[in-house]
C-alpha beads as a LAMMPS data file, in Angstrom:
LAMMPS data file: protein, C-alpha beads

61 atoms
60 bonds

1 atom types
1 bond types

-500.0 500.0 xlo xhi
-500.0 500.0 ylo yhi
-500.0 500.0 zlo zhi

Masses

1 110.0

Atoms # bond

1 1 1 65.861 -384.646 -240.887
2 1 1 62.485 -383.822 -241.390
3 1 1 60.053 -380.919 -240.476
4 1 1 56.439 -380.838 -239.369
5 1 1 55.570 -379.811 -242.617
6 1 1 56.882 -382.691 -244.344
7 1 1 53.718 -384.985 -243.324
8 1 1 51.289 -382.834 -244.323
9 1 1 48.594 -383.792 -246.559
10 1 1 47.144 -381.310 -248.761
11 1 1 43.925 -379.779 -247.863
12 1 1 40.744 -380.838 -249.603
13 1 1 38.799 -378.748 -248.195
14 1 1 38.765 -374.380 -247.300
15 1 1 38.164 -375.493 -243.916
16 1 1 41.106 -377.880 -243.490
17 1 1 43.388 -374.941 -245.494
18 1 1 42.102 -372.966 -242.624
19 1 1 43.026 -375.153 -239.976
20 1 1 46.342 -375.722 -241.170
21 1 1 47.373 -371.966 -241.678
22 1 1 45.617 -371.230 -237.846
23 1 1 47.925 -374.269 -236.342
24 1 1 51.191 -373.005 -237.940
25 1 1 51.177 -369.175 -237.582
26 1 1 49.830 -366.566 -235.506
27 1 1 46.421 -365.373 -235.231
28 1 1 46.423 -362.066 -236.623
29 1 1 44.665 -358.812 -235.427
30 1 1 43.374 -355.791 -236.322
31 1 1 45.212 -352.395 -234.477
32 1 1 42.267 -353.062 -231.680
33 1 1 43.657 -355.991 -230.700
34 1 1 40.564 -358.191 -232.738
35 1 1 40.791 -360.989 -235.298
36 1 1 41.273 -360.375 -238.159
37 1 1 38.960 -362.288 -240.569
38 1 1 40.683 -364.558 -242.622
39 1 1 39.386 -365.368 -246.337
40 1 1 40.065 -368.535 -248.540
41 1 1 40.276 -368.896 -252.105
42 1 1 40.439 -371.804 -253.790
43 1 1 42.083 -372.633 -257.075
44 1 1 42.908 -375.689 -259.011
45 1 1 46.527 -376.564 -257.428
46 1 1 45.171 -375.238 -253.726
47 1 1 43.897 -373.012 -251.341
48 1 1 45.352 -369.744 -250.742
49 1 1 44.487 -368.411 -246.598
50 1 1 44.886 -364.589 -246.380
51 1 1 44.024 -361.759 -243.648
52 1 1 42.255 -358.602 -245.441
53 1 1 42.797 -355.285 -243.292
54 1 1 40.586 -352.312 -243.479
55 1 1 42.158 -349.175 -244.997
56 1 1 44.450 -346.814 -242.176
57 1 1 43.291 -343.369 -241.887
58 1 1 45.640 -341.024 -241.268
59 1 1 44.997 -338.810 -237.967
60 1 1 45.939 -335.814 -239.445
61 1 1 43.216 -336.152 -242.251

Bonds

1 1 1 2
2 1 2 3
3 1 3 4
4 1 4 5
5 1 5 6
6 1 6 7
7 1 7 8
8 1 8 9
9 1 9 10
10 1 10 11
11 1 11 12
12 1 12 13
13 1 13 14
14 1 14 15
15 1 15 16
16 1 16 17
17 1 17 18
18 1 18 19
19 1 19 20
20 1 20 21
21 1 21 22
22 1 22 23
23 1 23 24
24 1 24 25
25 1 25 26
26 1 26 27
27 1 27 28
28 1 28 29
29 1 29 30
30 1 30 31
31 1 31 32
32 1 32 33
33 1 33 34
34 1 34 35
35 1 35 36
36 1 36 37
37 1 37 38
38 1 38 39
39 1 39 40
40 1 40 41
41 1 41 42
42 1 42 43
43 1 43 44
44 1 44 45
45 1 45 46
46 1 46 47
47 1 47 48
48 1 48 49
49 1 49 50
50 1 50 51
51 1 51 52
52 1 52 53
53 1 53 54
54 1 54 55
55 1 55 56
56 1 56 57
57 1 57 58
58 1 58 59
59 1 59 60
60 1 60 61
């Protein structure tokens, strides 16, 4: 048996790593409900996607 992930090709591109990560997992968001912006780096095996989050402040100071 084989999964969707099996015939993937290996981005060549940040865009396509992207594209791939946004069409397999959730769209995440900030505690507003926003996007969250999403950041690529590249090194020389592949991309890596990640979501940065501002820093919580706690209510109480």
């Amino acid at each position: 048996m084989t999964s969707p992930q099996d015939n993937l090709t290996p981005p060549t591109t940040p865009e396509e790593a992207l594209a791939i990560v946004r069409s397999h997992y959730a769209e995440p968001t900030l505690a507003d409900g926003s996007p969250a912006p999403m950041h690529v780096e590249e090194f020389d095996i592949g991309y890596l996607v990640y979501t940065e989050y501002p820093d919580t402040t706690d209510a109480s100071g």
